[in-house]
N, C-alpha and C positions, 0 to 999 in steps of 0.2 A: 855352355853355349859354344866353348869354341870345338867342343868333340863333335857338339851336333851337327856343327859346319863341315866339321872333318869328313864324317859320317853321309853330310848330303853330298857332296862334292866328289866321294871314292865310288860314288854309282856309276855304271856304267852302263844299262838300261836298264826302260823300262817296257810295262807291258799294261795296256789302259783297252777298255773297251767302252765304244762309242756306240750307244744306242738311237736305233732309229726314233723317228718322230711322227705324230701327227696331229693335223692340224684338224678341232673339234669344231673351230669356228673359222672363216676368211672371208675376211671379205675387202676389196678393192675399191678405195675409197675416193679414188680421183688418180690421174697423172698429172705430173711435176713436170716443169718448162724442162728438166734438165732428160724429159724420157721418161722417169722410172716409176713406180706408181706407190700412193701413201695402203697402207693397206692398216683392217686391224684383225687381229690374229690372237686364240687362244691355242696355244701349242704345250702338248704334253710328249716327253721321251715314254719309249716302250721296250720290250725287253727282247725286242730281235737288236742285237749287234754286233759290229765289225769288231774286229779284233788288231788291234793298232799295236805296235812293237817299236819301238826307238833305239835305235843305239849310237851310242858316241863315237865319231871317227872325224882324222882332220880333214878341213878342206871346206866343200859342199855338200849338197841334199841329195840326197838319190833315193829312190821311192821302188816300190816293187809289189807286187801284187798275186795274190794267188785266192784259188776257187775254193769258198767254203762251203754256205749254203746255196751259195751261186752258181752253179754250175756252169755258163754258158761263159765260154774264155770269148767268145767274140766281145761279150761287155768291158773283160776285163781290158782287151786291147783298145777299147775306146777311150782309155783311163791313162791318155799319154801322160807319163810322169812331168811334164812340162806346165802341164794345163789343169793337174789334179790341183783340188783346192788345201791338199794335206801337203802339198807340194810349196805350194802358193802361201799357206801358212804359215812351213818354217821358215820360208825366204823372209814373207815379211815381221818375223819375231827375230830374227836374224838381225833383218836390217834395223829394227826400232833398237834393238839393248847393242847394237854393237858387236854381238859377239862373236868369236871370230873361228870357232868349230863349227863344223859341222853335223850330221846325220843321219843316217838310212833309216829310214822306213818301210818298214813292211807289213801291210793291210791285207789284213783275210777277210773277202767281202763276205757274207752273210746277209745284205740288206740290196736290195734289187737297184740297180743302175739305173737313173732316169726315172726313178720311182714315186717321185712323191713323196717321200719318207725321210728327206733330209740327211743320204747315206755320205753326199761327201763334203758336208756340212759339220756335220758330225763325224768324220774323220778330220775336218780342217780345225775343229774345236777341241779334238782328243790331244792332237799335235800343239795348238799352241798350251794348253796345260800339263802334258808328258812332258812337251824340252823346257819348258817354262822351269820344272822341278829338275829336269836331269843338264842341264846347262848354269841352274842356279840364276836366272835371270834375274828369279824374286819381281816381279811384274803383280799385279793386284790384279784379281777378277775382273775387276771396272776395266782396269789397263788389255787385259788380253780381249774385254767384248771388243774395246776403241779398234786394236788390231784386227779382230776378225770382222769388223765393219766394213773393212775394206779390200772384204775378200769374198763375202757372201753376203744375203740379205738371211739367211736362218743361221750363220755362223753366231753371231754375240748370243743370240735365245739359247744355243744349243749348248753353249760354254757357259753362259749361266747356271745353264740345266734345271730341270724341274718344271713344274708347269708354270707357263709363265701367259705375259699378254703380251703381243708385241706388235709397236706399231710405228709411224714413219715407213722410211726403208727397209725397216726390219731391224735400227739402231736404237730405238728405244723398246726396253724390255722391262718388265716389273711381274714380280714374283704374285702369285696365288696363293692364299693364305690356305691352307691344307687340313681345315683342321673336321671335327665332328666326324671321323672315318673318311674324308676326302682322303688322305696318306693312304687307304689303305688299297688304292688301285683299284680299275677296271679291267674285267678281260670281253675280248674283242679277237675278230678273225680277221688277218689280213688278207688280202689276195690280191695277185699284179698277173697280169694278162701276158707278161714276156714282151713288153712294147716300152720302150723306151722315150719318151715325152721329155719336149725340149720346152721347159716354163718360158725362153724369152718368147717361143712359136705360140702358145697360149695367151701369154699376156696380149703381144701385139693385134691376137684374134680379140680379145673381150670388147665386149661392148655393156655400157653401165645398165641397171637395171634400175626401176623408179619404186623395186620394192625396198621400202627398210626393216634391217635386218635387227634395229638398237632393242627390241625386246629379247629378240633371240639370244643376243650377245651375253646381256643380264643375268640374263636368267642361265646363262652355263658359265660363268662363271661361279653367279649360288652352287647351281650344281657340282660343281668341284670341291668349289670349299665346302659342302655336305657329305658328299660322298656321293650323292642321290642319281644312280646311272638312269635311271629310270628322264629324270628330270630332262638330263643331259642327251638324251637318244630324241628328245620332242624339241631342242633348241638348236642340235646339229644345222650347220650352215656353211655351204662352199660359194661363194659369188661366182669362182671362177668353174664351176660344175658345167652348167651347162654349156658352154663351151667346150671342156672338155668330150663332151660326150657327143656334143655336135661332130667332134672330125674323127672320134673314135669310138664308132656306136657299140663298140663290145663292151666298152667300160659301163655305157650304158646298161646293157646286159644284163653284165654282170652285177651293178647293184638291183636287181630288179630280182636276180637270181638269190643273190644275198638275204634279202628279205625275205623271199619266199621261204629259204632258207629257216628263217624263224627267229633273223638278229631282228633286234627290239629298234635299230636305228643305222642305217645305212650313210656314208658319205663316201667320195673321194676326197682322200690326201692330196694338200697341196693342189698343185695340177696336174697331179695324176703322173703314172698311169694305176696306182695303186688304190683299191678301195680298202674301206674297212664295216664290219657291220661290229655292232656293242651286244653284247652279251647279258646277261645276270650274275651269272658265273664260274666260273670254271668248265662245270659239268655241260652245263646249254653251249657253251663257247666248242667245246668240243662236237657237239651233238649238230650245233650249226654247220662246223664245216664238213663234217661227213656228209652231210646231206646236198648241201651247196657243191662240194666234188660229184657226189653221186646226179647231181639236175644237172652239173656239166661233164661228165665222162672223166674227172681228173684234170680236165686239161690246163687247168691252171695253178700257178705255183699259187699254194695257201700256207698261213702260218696260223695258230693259236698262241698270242699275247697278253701280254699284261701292261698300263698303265705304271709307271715306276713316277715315284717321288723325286728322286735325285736325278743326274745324267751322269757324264765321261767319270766314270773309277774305275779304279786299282782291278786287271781282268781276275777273276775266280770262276770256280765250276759254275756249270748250267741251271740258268735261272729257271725256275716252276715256271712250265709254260704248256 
């Protein structure tokens, strides 16, 4: 024990990668006296991600950023190290354990800005689990969601990791039981129009709808824990959708284009600006988005992904995508 302690303690970074997310279900369930809205949410990580790097120095946090799959450095300058939520994370794991080093961070974006896709969400979830181990906090999963509760409403799901339900503010999170080939993932084509969507601008546009969604919800959760994409493409459900697509009718478009395309089940992420259509898989996943670029000239960034079981680990080579 005490070598192992030796052993955690002589590290001096690490290197975690923070998978994007999306959300298969959402829906907004009322707002709270205090503003913010109850919402309930089935959300799975996918295997577009950021690449997060930590390293140990004294003092403060300082954050830095560079272009991977991202190309567009104007995103990246949106990303004041002040106001990033990877930023915001280690302050506040900082401040709960006490500890009195410091940080740098340096995030290679791969996952679009403003996306939908829970990219700095999922950077603020990678940071409290990389300094959590390379500072020695020792902090319990339970303990880092409490922290990232008060930092993002998809931060605790995404530090969880895995497919989970999540509901409240986004503070209460509970796992999906994976089993019958559910584990063994969905592939799906993402695509984001280069528009960068600001969720408080969404939320404050919604307005409720008097359709209910609790069959929907059900029935993709079965579908998870079955594996059954099929199931899961017929119970897809965004409340905050139309909305979305009201003030940016390309996203509209584009899930119209997605389909045609010949995905089995179209949504927008979150609130956008990112869609996704579902696949069968692999081979159709591909065959969709060649088609879907080819009905729009290219003009939009696409990816071919995968569903993943777990979330934020240890970075290694390029996932089958």
């Amino acid at each position: 024990m005490i070598f192992a302690a030796a052993m955690f303690f002589a590290k001096k970074s690490i290197e975690l990668e923070a998978p994007a997310k999306i959300n298969l279900f959402l829906d907004v369930l009322g707002t709270r006296d205090d503003g913010y809205h109850d919402i309930l949410s089935a959300l799975v990580p996918v295997s577009l991600c950021d690449k997060i790097t930590m390293e140990m120095q004294d003092g403060g946090i300082e954050a830095a950023f560079e272009c991977g799959d991202v190309d567009d450095m104007a995103d990246l300058e949106r990303m004041d190290s002040g106001r990033n939520l990877a930023v915001r994370a280690a302050e506040a794991l900082k401040a709960k354990t006490g500890h009195e080093g410091g940080a740098r961070i340096t995030i290679k974006k791969n996952i679009p800005v403003g996306g939908g896709l829970g990219g700095g969400s999922g950077n603020a979830a990678a940071v409290l689990v990389g300094l959590n181990e390379l500072w020695g906090t020792d902090l319990s999963k339970q303990d880092l969601m409490e922290v990232g509760s008060m930092i993002g409403c998809d931060v605790p799901a995404m530090t969880h990791g895995g497919a989970v339900i999540v509901e409240g503010t986004g503070e209460k999170v509970s796992s999906v039981n994976l089993q019958n080939g559910g584990a063994d993932g969905w592939w799906l084509v993402l695509a984001n129009p280069g528009v960068a969507v600001s969720t408080k601008d969404i939320y404050s546009r919604y307005r409720p709808s008097l359709t209910s969604a609790d069959g929907a919800f059900k029935n993709m959760v079965f579908s998870l824990e079955t594996g059954d994409v099929s199931g899961a493409s017929r119970a897809l459900f965004n409340g905050l959708q139309s909305t979305v697509t009201r003030k940016y009718p390309l996203i509209g478009i584009m899930l119209s284009e997605l389909d045609a395309a010949g995905a089995i089940g179209t949504l927008v992420s979150g609130s956008g600006a990112t869609v996704f259509g579902l696949a069968r898989d692999a081979e159709h996943a591909r065959g969709v988005e060649a088609e879907f670029k080819n009905r729009l000239d290219g003009a939009v960034w696409t990816r071919v992904a995968k569903t993943m079981p777990d979330g934020v680990m240890v970075a290694h080579g390029p996932l089958e995508a």
